[in-house]
VMD Tcl script that builds the backbone (N, CA, C; Angstrom):
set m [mol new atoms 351]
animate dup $m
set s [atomselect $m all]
$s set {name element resname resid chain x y z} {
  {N N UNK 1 A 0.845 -1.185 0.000}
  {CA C UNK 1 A 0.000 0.000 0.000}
  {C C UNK 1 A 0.886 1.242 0.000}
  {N N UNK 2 A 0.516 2.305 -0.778}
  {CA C UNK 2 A 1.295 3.252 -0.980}
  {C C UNK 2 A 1.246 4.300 0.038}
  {N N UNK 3 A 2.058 4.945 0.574}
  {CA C UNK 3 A 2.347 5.576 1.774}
  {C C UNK 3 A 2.806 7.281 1.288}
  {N N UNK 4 A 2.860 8.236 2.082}
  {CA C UNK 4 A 2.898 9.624 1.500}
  {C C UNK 4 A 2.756 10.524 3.557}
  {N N UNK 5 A 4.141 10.165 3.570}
  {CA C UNK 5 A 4.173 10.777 4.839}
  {C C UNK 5 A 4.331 12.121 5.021}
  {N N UNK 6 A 3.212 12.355 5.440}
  {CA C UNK 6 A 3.664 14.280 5.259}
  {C C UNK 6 A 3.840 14.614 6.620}
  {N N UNK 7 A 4.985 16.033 6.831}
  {CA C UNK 7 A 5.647 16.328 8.466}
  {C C UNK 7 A 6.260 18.047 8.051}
  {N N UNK 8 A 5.864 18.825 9.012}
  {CA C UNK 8 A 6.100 20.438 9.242}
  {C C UNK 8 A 5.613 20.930 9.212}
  {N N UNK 9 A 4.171 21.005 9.231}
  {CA C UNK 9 A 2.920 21.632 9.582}
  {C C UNK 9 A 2.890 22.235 11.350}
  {N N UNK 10 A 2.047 23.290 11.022}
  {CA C UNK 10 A 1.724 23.936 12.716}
  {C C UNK 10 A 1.274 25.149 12.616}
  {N N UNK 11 A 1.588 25.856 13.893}
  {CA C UNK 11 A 1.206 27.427 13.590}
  {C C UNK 11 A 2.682 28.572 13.789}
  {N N UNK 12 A 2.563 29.083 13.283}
  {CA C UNK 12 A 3.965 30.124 13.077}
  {C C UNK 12 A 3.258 31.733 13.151}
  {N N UNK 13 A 4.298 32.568 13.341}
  {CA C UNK 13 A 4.121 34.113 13.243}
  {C C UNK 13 A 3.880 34.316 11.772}
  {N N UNK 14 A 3.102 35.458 11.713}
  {CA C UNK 14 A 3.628 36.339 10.189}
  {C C UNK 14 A 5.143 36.009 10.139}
  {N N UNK 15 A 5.617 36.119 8.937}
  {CA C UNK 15 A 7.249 35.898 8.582}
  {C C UNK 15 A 7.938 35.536 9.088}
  {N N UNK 16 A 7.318 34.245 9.673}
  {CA C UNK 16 A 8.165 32.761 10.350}
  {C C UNK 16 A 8.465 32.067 9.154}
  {N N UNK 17 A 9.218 31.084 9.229}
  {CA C UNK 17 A 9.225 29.762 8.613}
  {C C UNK 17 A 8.780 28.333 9.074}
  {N N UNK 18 A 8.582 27.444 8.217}
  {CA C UNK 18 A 8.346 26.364 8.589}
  {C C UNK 18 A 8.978 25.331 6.933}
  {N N UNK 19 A 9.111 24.317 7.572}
  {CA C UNK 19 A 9.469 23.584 6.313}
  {C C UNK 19 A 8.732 21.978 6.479}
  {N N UNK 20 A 7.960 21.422 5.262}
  {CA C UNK 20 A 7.054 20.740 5.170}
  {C C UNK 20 A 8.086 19.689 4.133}
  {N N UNK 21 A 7.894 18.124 4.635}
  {CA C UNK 21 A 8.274 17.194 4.187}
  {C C UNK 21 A 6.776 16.214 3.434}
  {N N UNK 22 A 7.735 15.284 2.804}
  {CA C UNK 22 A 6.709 14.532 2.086}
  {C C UNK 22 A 7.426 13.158 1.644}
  {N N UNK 23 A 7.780 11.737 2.333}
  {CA C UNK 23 A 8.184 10.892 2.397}
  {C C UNK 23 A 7.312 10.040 1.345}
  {N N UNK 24 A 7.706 9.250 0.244}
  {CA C UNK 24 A 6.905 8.696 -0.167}
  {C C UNK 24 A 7.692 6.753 -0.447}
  {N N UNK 25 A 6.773 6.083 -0.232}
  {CA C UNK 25 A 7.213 4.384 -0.047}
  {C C UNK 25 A 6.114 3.537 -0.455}
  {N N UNK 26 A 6.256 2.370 -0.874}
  {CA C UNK 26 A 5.609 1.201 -1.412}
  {C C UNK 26 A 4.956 1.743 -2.697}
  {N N UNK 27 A 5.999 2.499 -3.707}
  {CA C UNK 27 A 5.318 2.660 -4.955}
  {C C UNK 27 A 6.124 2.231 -5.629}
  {N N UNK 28 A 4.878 1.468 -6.503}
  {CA C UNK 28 A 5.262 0.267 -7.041}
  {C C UNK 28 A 6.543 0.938 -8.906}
  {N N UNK 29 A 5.911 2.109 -8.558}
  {CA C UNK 29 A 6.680 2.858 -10.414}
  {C C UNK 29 A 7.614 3.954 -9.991}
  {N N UNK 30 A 8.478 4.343 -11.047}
  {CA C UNK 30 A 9.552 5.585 -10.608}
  {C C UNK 30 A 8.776 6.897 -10.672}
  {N N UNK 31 A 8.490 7.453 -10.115}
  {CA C UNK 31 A 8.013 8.660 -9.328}
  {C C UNK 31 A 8.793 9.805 -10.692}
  {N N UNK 32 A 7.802 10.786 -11.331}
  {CA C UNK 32 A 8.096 11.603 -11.475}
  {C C UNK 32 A 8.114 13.103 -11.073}
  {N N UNK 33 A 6.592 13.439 -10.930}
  {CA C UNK 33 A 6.880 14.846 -10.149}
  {C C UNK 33 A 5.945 14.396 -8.886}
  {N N UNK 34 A 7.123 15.378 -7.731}
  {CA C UNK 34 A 6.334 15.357 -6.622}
  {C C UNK 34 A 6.085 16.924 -6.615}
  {N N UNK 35 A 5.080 17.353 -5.333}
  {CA C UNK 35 A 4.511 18.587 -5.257}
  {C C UNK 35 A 3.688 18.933 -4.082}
  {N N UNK 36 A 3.269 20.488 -3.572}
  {CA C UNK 36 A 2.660 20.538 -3.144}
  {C C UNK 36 A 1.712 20.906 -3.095}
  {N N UNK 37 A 0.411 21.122 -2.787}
  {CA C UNK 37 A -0.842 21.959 -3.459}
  {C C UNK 37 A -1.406 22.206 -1.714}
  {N N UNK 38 A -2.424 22.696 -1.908}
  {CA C UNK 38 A -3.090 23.852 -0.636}
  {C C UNK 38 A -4.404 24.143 -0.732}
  {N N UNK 39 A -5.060 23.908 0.487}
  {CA C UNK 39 A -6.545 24.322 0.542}
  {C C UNK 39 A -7.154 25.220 1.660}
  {N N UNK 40 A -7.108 26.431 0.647}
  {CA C UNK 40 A -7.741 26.933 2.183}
  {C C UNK 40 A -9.617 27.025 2.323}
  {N N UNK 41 A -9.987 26.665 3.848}
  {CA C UNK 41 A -11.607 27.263 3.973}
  {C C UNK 41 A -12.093 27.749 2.856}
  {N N UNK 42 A -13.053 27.047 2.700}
  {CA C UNK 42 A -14.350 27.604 1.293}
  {C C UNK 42 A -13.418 27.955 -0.172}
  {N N UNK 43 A -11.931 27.465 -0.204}
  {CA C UNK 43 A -11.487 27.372 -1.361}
  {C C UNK 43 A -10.754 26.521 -2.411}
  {N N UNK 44 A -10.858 26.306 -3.527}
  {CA C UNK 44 A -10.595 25.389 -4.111}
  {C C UNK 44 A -8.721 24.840 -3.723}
  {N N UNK 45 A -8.938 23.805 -3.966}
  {CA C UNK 45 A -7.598 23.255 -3.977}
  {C C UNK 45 A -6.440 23.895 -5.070}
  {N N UNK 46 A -5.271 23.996 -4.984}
  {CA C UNK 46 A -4.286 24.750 -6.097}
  {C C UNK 46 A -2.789 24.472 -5.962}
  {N N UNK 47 A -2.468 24.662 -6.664}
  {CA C UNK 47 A -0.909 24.521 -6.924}
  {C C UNK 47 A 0.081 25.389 -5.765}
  {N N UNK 48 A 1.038 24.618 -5.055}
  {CA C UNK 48 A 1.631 25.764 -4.493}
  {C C UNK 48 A 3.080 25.695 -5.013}
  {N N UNK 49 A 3.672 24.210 -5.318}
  {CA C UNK 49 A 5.072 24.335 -6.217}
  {C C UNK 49 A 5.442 22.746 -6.177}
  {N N UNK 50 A 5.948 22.360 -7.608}
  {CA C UNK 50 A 5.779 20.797 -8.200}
  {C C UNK 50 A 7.337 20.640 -8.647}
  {N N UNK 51 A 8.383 19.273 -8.504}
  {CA C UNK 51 A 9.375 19.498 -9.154}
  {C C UNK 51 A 8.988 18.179 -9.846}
  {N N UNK 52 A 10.192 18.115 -10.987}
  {CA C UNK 52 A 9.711 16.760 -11.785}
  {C C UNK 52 A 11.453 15.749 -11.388}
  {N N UNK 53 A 11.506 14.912 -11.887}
  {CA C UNK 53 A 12.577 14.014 -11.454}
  {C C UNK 53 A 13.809 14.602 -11.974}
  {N N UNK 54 A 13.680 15.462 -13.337}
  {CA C UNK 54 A 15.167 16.182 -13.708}
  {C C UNK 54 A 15.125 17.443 -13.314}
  {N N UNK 55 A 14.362 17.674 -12.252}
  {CA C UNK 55 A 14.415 18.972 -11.246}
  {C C UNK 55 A 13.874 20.417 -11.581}
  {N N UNK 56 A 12.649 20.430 -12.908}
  {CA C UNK 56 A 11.985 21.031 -13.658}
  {C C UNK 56 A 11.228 21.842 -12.548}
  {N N UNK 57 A 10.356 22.814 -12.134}
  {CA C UNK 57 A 9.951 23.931 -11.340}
  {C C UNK 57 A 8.755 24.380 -11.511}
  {N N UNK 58 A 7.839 24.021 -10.951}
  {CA C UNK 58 A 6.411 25.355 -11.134}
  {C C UNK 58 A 5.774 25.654 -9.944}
  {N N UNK 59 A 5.681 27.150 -9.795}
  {CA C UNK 59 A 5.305 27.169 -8.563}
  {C C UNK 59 A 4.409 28.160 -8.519}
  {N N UNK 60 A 3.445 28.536 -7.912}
  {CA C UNK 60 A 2.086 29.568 -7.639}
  {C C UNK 60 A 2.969 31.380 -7.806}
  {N N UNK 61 A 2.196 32.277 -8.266}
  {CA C UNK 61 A 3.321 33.445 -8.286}
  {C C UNK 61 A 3.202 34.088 -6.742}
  {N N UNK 62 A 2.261 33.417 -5.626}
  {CA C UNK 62 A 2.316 33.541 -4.960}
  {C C UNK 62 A 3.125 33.411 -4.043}
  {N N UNK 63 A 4.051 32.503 -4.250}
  {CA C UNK 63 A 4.766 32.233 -3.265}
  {C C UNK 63 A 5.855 32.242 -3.910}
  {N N UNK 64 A 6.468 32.190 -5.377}
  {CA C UNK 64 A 7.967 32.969 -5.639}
  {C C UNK 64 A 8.417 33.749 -4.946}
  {N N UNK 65 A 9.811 33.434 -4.626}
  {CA C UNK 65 A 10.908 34.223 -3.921}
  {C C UNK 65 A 10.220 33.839 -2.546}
  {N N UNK 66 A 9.340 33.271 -1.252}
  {CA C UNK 66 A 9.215 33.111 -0.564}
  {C C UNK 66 A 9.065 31.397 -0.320}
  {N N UNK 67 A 8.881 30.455 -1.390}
  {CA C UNK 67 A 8.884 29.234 -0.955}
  {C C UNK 67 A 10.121 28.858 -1.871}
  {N N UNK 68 A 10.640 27.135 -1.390}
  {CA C UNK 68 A 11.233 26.552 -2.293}
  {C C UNK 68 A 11.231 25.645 -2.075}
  {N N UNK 69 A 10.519 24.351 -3.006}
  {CA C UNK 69 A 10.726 23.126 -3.417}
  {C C UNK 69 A 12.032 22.880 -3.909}
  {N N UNK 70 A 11.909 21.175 -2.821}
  {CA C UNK 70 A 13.375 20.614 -3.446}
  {C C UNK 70 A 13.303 18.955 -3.557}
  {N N UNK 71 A 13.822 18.428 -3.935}
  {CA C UNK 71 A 13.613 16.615 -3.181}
  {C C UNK 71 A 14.960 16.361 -3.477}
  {N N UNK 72 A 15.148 14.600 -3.061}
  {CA C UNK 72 A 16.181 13.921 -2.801}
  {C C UNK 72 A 15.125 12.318 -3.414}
  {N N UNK 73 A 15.669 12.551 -5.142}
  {CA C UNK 73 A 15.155 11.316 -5.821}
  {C C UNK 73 A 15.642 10.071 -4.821}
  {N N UNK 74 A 16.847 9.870 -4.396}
  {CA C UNK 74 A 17.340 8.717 -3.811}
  {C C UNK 74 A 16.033 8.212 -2.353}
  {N N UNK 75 A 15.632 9.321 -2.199}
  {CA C UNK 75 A 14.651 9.178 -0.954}
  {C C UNK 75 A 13.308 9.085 -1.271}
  {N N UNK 76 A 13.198 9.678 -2.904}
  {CA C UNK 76 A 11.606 9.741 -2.810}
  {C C UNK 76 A 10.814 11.167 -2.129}
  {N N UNK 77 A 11.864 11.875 -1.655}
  {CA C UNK 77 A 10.992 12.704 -1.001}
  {C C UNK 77 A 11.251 14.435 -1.714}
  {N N UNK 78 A 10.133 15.118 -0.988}
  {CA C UNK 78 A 9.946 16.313 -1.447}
  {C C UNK 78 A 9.924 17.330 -0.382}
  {N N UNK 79 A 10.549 18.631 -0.023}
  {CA C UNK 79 A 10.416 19.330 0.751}
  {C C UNK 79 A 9.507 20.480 0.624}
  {N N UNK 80 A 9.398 21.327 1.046}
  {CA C UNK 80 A 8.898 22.553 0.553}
  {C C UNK 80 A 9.547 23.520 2.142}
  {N N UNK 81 A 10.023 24.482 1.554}
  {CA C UNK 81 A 10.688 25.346 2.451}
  {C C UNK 81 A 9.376 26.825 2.527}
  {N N UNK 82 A 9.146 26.983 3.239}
  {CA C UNK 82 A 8.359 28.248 3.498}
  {C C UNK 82 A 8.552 29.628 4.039}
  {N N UNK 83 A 9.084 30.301 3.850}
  {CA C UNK 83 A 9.652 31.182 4.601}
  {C C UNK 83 A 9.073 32.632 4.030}
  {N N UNK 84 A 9.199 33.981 5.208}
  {CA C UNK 84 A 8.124 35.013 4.841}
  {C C UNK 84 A 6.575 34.695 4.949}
  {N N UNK 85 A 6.317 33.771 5.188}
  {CA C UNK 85 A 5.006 32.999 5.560}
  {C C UNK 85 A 3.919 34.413 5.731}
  {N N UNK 86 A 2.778 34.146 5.565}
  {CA C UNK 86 A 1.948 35.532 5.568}
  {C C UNK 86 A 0.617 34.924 6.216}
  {N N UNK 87 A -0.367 35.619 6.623}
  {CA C UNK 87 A -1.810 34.743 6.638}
  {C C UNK 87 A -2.570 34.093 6.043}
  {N N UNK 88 A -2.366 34.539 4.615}
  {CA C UNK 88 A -3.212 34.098 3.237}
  {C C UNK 88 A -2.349 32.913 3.037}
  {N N UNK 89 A -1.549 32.445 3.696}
  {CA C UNK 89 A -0.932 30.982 3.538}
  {C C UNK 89 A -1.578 30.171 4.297}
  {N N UNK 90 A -2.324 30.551 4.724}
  {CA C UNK 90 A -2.819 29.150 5.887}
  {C C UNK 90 A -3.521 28.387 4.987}
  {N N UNK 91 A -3.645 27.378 5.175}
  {CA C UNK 91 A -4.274 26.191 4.633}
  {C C UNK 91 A -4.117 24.724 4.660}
  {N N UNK 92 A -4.690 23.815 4.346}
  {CA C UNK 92 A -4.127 21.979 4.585}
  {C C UNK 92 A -3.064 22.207 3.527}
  {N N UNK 93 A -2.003 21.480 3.525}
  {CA C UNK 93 A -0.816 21.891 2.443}
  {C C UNK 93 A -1.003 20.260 2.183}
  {N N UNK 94 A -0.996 19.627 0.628}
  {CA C UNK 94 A -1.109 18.075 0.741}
  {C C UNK 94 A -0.114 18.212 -0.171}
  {N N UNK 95 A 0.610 16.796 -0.107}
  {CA C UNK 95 A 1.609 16.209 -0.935}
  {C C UNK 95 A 1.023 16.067 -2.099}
  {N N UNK 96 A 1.566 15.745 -3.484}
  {CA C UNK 96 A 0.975 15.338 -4.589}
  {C C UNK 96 A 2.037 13.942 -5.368}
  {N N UNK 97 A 2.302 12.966 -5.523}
  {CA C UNK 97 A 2.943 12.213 -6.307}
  {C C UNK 97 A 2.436 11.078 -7.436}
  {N N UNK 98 A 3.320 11.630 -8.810}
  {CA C UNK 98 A 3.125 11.314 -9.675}
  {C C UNK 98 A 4.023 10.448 -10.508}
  {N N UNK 99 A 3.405 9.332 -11.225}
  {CA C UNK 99 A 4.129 8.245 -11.714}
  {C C UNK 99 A 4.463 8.601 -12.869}
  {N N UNK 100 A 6.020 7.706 -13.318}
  {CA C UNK 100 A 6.266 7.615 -14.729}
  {C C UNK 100 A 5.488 7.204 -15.425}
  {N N UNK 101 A 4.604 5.867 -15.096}
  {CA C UNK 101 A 3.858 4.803 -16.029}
  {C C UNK 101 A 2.229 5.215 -15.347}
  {N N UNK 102 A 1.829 5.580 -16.606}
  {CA C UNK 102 A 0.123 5.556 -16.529}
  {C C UNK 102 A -0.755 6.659 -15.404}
  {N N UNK 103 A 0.775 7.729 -15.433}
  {CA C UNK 103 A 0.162 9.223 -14.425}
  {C C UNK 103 A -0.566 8.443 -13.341}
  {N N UNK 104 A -0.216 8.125 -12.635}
  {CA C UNK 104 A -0.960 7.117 -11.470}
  {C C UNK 104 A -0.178 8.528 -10.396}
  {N N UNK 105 A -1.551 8.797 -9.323}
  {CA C UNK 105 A -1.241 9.693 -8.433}
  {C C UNK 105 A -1.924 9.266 -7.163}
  {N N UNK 106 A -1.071 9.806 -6.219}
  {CA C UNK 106 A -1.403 9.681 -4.852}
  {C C UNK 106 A -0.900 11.177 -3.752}
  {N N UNK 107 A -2.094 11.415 -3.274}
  {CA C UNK 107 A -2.320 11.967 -2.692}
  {C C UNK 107 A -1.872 11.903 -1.208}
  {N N UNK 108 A -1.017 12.898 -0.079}
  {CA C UNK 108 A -0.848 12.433 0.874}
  {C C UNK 108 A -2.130 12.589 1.619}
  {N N UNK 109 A -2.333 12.921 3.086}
  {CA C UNK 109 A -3.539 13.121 4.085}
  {C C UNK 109 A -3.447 14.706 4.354}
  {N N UNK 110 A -2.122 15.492 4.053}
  {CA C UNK 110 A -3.014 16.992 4.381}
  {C C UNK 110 A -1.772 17.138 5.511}
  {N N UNK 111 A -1.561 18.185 5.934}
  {CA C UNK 111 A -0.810 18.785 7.157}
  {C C UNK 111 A -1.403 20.373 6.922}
  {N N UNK 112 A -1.599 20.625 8.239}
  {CA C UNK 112 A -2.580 22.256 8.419}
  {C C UNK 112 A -1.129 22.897 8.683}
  {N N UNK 113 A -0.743 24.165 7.938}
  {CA C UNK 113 A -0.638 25.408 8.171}
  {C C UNK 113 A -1.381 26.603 9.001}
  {N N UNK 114 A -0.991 27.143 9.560}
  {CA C UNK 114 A -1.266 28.126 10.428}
  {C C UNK 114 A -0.451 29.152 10.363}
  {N N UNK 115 A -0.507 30.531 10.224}
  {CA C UNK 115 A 0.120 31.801 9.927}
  {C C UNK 115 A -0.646 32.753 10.828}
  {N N UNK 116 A -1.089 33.016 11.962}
  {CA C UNK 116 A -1.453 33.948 12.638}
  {C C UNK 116 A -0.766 34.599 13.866}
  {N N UNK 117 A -0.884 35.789 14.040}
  {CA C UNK 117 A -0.154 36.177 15.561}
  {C C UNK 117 A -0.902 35.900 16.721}
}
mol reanalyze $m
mol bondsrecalc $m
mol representation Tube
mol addrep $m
């Protein structure tokens, strides 16, 4: 069963940091892009920043120059660095991972963000 451990979620100041992991295991294909996406209250789910396995980049213009995705193919995993953090960041932040063979995706469970004083 495919696994998608997500870890660095909480509550922080305005222009704190926090940095959000995303462990991924028992997949069965080579993993191409991992990512993160974000939901806040009464709003749709969205992109917050995706890398692909040759280290390709897309990220919300929201959070340029204040976040940065990274991973460690050997691990499977994906980081996301957050920093400058604001209120309009709060939201469930979920993992996203995507297969070489047949776009097969899995979803992690969510880790809440919090940005308030």
């Amino acid at each position: 069963q495919v696994q998608l451990e997500e870890s660095g979620g909480g509550l922080v100041q305005p222009g704190g940091s926090l940095r959000l992991t995303c462990a991924a295991s028992r997949i069965a294909f080579s993993i191409n892009t991992m990512g993160w996406y974000r939901q806040a209250p009464g709003k749709e789910r969205e992109l917050v920043a995706s890398i692909t396995s040759g280290g390709s980049i897309k990220s919300a213009d929201s959070v340029k120059g204040r976040f940065t995705i990274s991973r460690d193919n050997a691990k499977d995993t994906v980081y996301l660095q957050m920093n400058s953090l604001k209120p309009e960041d709060t939201a469930v932040y979920f993992c996203l991972v995507t297969t070489w063979v047949m776009d097969y995706q899995y979803w992690g469970q969510g880790t809440q963000v919090t940005v308030s004083s």
